[in-house]
C-alpha positions, 0 to 999 in steps of 0.5 A: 684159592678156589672161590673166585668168579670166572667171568671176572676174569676179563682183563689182559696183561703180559708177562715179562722182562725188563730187557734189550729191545730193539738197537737204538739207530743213532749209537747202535747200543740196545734200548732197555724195555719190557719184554713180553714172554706170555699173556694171561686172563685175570680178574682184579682182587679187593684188598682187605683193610688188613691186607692194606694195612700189612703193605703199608707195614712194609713200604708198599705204595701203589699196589695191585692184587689180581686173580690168574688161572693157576699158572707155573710160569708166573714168579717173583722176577716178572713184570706185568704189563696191564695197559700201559703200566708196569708192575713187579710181581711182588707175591704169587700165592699160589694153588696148585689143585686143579681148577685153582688160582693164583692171587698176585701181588704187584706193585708199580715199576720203578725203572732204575737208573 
């Protein structure tokens, strides 16, 4: 995607894992939480009805499409941070010309267990 207004671009989010975090000090066990690995700038995406119905279709509630910079390190098996919300990264179309962007579809974590 090459038609996409820079200067909307003006949120932050990390990238990451879900992973060991620091020890918990009463069993010593790790504590389980999002690991940030990178942060990126990104812009938010307006979904057509079409793209809101196709997720629908496919069991997808409560999700996000944003706008990044084309970046390599962005895959299917990150999180995304944006606030305090967590996100999966559910589809990253990308392009890899230059000066392109990524469009990302997220949507909210569900912890299991």
């Amino acid at each position: 995607m090459k038609a996409y207004d820079v200067s909307r671009m003006k949120h932050r989010c990390q990238f990451g894992v879900y992973g060991n975090g620091e020890m918990n000090p009463n069993t010593g066990a790790p504590v389980q939480k999002f690991v940030p690995q990178f942060s990126l700038w990104f812009g938010e995406y307006s979904q057509t009805i079409n793209q809101q119905i196709t997720l629908t279709g496919d069991n997808l509630t409560d999700t996000k499409m944003i706008v990044v910079r084309h970046n390599e390190q962005v895959n299917q098996q990150q999180l995304v941070k944006i606030g305090d919300t967590l996100y999966r990264v559910n589809n990253v179309a990308g392009d890899d010309e230059v000066n392109a962007f990524d469009v990302i579809t997220l949507v909210r974590y569900q912890k299991r267990g």
